[in-house]
C-alpha positions as CSV (number, residue, x, y, z in Angstrom):
1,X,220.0,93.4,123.6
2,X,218.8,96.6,121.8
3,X,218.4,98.2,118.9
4,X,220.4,101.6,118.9
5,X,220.7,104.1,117.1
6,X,223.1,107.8,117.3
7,X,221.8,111.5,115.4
8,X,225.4,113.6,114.9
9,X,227.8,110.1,114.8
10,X,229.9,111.9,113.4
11,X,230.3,115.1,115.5
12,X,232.5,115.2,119.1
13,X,229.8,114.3,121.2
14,X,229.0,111.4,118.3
15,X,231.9,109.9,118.6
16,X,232.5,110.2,122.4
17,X,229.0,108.3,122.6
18,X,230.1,105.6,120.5
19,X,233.4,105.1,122.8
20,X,231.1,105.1,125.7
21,X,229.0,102.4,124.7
22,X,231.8,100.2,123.9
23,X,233.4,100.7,127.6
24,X,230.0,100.8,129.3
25,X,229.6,97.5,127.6
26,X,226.2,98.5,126.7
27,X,223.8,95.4,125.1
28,X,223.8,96.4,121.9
29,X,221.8,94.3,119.2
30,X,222.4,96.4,115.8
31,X,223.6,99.9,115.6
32,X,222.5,102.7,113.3
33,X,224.6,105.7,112.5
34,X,223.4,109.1,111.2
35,X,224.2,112.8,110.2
36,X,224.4,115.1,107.7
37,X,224.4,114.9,104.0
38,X,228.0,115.5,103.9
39,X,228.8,112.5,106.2
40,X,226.5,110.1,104.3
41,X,228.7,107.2,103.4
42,X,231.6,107.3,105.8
43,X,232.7,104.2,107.6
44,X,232.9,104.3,110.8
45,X,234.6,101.2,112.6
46,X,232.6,100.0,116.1
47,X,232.8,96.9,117.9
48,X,234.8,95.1,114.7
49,X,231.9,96.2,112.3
50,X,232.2,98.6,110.1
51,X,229.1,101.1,109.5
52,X,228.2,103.2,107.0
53,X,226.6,107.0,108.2
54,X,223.3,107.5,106.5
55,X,220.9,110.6,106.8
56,X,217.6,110.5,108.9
57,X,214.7,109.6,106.8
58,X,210.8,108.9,107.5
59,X,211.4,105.3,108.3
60,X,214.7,105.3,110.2
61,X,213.8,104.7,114.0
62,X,211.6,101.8,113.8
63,X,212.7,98.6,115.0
64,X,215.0,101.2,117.5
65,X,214.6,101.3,121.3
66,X,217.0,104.1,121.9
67,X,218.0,106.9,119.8
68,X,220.6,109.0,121.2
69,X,220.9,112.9,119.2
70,X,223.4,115.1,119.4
71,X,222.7,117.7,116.7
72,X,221.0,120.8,116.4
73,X,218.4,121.6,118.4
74,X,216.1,122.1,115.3
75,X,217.1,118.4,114.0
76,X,215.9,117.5,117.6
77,X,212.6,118.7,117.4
78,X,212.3,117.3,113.8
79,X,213.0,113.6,115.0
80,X,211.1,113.8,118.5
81,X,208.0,112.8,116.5
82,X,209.4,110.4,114.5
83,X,211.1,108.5,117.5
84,X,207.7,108.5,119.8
85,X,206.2,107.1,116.5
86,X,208.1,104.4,116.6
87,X,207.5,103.6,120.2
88,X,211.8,104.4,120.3
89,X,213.6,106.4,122.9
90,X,214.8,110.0,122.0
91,X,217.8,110.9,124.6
92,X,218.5,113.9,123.4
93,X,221.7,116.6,124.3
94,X,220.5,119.7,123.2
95,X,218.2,122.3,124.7
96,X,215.1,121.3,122.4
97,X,212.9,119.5,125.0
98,X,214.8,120.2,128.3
99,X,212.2,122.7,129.7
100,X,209.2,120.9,127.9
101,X,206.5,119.7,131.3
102,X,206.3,116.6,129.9
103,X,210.3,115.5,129.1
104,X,212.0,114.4,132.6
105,X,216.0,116.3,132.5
106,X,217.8,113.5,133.7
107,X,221.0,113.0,135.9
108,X,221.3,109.9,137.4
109,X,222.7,110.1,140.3
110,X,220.3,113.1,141.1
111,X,216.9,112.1,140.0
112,X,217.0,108.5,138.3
113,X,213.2,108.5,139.2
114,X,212.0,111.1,137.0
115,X,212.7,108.6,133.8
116,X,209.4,106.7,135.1
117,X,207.7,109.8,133.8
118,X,209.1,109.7,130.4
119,X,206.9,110.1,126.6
120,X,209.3,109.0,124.4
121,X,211.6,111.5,125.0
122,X,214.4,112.4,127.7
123,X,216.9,115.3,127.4
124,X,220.2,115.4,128.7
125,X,220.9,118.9,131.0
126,X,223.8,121.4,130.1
127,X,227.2,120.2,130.2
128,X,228.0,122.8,133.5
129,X,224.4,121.9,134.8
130,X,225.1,118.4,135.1
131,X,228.0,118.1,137.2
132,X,226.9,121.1,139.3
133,X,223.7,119.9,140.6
134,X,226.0,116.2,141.4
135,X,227.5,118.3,143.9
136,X,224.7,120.4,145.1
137,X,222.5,116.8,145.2
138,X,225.4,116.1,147.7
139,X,225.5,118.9,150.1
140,X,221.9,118.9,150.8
141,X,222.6,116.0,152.6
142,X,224.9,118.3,154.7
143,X,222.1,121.1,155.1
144,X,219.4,123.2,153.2
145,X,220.8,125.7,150.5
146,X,219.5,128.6,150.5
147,X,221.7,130.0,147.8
148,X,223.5,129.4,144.7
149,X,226.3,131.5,142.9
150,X,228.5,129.9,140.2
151,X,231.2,131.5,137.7
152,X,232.1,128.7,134.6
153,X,235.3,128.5,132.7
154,X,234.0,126.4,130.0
155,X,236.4,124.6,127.2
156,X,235.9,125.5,123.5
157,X,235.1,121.6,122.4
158,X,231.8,122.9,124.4
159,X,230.8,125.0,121.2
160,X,231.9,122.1,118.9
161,X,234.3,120.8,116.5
162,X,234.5,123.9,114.1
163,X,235.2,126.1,117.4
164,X,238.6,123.5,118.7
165,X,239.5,124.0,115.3
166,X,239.3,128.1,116.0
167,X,241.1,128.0,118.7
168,X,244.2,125.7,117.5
169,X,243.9,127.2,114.3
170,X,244.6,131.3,116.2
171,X,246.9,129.5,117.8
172,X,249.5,129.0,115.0
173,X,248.8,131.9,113.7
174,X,249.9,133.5,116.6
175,X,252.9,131.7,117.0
176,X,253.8,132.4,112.7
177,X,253.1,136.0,113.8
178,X,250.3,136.5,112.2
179,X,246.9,137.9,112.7
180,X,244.2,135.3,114.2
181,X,241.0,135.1,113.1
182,X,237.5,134.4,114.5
183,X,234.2,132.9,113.2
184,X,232.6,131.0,116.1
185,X,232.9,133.2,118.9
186,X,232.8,136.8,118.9
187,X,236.0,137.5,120.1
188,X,239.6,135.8,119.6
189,X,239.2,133.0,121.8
190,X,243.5,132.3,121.9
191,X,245.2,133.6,124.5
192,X,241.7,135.1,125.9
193,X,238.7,134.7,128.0
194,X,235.5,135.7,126.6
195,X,232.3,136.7,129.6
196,X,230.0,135.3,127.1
197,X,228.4,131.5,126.6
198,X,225.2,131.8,123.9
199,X,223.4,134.8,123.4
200,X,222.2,137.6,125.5
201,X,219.0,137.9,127.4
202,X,216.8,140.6,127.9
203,X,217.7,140.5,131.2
204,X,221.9,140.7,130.7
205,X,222.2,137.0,131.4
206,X,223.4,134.7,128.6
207,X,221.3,131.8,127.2
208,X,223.9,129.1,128.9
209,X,223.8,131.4,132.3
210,X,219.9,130.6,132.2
211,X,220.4,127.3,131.4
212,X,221.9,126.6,134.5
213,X,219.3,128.5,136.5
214,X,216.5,126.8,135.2
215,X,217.5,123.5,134.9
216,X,218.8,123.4,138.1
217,X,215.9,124.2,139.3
218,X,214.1,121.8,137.4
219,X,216.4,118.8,138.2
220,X,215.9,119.4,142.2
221,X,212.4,119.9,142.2
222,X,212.8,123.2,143.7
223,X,211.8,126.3,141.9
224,X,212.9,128.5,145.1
225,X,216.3,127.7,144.4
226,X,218.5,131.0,144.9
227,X,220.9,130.4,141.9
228,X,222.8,132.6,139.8
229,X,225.4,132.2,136.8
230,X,228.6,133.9,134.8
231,X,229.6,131.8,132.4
232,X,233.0,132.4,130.0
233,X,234.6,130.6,127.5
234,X,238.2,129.8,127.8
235,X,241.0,128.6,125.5
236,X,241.5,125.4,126.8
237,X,240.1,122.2,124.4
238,X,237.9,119.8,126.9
239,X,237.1,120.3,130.5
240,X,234.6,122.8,131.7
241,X,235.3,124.3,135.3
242,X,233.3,125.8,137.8
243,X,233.7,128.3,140.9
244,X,231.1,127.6,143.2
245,X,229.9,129.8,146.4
246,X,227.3,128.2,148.5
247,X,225.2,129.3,151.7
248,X,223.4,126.9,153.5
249,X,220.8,126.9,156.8
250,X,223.9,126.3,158.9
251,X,227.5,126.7,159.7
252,X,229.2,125.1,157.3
253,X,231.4,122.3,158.7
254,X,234.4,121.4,156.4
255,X,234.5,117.6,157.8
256,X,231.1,117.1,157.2
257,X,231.1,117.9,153.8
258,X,234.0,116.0,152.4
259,X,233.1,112.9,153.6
260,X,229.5,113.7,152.3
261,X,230.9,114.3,148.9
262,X,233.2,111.4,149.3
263,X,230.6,109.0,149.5
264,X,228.4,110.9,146.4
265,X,228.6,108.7,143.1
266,X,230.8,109.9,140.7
267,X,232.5,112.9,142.5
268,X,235.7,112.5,143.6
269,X,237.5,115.3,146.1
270,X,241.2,115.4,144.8
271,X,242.9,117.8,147.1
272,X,242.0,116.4,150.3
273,X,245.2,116.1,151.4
274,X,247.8,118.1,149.6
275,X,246.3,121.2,148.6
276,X,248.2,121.7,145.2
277,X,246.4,118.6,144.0
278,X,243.1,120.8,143.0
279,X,241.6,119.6,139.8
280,X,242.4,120.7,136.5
281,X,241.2,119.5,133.0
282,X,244.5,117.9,132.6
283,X,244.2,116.1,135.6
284,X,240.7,115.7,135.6
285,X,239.4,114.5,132.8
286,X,238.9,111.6,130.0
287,X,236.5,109.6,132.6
288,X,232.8,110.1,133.9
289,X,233.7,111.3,137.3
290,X,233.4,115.1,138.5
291,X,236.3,116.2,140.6
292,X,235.8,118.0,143.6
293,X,238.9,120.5,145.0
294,X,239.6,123.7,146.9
295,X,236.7,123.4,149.5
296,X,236.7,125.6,152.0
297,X,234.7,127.8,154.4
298,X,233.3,131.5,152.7
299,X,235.5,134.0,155.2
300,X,232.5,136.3,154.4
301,X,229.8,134.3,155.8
302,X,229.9,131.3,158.4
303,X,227.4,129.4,156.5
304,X,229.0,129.7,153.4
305,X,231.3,127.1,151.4
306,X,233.2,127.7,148.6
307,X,234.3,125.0,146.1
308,X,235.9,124.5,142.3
309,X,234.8,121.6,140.1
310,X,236.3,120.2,136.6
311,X,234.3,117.4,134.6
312,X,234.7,116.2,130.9
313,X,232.3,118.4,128.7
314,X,232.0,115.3,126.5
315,X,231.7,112.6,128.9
316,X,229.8,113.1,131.8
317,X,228.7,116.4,130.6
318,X,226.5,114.7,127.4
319,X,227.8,111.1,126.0
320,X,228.8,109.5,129.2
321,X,225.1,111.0,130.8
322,X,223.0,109.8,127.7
323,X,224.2,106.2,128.3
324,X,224.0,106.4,132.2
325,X,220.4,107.8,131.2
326,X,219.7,104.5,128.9
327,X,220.5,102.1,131.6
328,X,218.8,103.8,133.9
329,X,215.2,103.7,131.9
330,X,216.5,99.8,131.3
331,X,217.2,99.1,135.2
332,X,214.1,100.4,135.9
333,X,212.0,98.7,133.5
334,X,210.6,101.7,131.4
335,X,211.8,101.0,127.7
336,X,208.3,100.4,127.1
337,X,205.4,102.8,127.4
């Protein structure tokens, strides 16, 4: 049994994680909820025990072997310390630590290995990074890639709880005939589709659109990696989507490929056969699986596959992955270091 305990309980990603570990049946010993000031106090119901939300404060991970954060980046990098202090485990699901040398970016059906590396602290990859490199980790066992091009459709719950409520709150507006307003994207988000994730880059990339280069890269262990991204935000509330073009080494061959993603953990190819069965984030999600659907051969280049992919943001895209990641360093012995 262990001693958990969850930064952000009370955000969307907080609460997702808390319905994870109940259906993962994770061991849980005693449980520790935290966030901000203005949560401090609320009960939150778990596992027939009620729990009161408290704030982080100098003493509050020891006595924890996991700590699981899903607030601000800069609340990350406050607690890291303060976790490896304690001889605890920070999983964490922002972009604090990702790109640190010495923090493994963890997927564990890709590279469950790199947790024997671990300091005290493990991040969790971007929420389109993570079930992209599920399906590229699968088609190299069909061939080399040589390259990488991906276009995201990514659902507003990705930007958090303030920007669902944007979104539904434009939405009646728009329906009363009156004139929506935006706060937490740049753009009215209703009825739109905004070419922008995050910030802009130097370079005309957004911050996200990086984020999937480089932690790609990183998770594969292979910094040649051809890979570029577009990433958008759409109106929809959970499921990010993805458009994926691939070239391999060879010819593609379709057969080969679906049965190799077929037998991949945690993908499953939904249109196999009926064709209007793609994936959707109606259809495809609320679970921890990525779903797989119109595969087919690039008519541009004979080595070249294209493919569209839906997961939950909030499942397998952060809680779902931060549990998978705790068993993982449990399975393989590495709680303690």
């Amino acid at each position: 049994m262990y001693n958990i305990a969850i930064v952000g309980a009370t955000g969307v990603v907080g609460k997702k994680m808390l319905e994870v570990l109940k259906t993962h049946n994770f061991p849980i010993n005693n449980l520790k909820l935290f966030a901000s000031e203005k949560s401090v106090g609320k009960k939150i119901h778990f596992d027939g025990k009620e729990i009161l939300v408290d704030i982080v404060r100098e003493n509050s991970f020891i006595d924890t072997d996991f700590v699981f954060c899903s607030a601000d980046s800069s609340v990350s990098k406050i607690i890291g310390p303060s976790v490896r202090n304690a001889h605890s485990i920070l999983i964490d699901d922002g972009n604090a630590f990702r790109m640190d040398s010495d923090v493994p970016l963890i997927v564990p059906e890709v590279n469950s290995q790199d947790v024997d590396w671990h300091k005290g602290i493990v991040s969790i990859p971007n929420c389109t990074t993570t079930p992209l490199v599920m399906v590229l980790h699968a088609l190299k066992g069909f061939s080399n890639i040589d390259r990488v091009n991906v276009s995201t459709y990514q659902a507003v719950s990705g930007a958090g709880a303030q920007a669902v409520k944007e979104l539904e709150d434009q939405i009646k507006k728009i329906a009363s005939n009156q004139k929506p307003i935006n706060d937490v994207f740049p753009h009215q988000i209703a009825m739109n589709v905004i070419p922008q994730v995050d910030s802009f880059e130097k370079n005309g990339y957004t911050k996200e659109e990086m984020k999937i280069v480089n932690e790609t890269k990183k998770i594969m262990h292979d910094e040649e990696l051809l890979i570029s991204a577009t990433c958008t935000r759409v109106p929809t509330i959970v499921g990010h989507c993805e458009s994926v073009n691939v070239t391999f080494s060879d010819e593609v061959d379709l057969e080969k490929i679906i049965l190799i993603l077929e037998k991949q953990q945690g993908i499953i190819v939904r249109d196999k056969t009926d064709f209007n069965n793609y994936p959707t984030p109606l259809n495809s999600t609320l679970d921890d699986n990525v779903y797989v659907g119109r595969i087919r051969k690039d008519l541009s280049n004979k080595k070249g596959l294209l493919f569209w992919l839906v997961a939950d943001n909030l499942m397998k895209g952060a809680a779902t992955n931060a549990v998978q990641i705790a068993e993982t360093i449990i399975e393989r012995n590495k709680v303690s270091y």
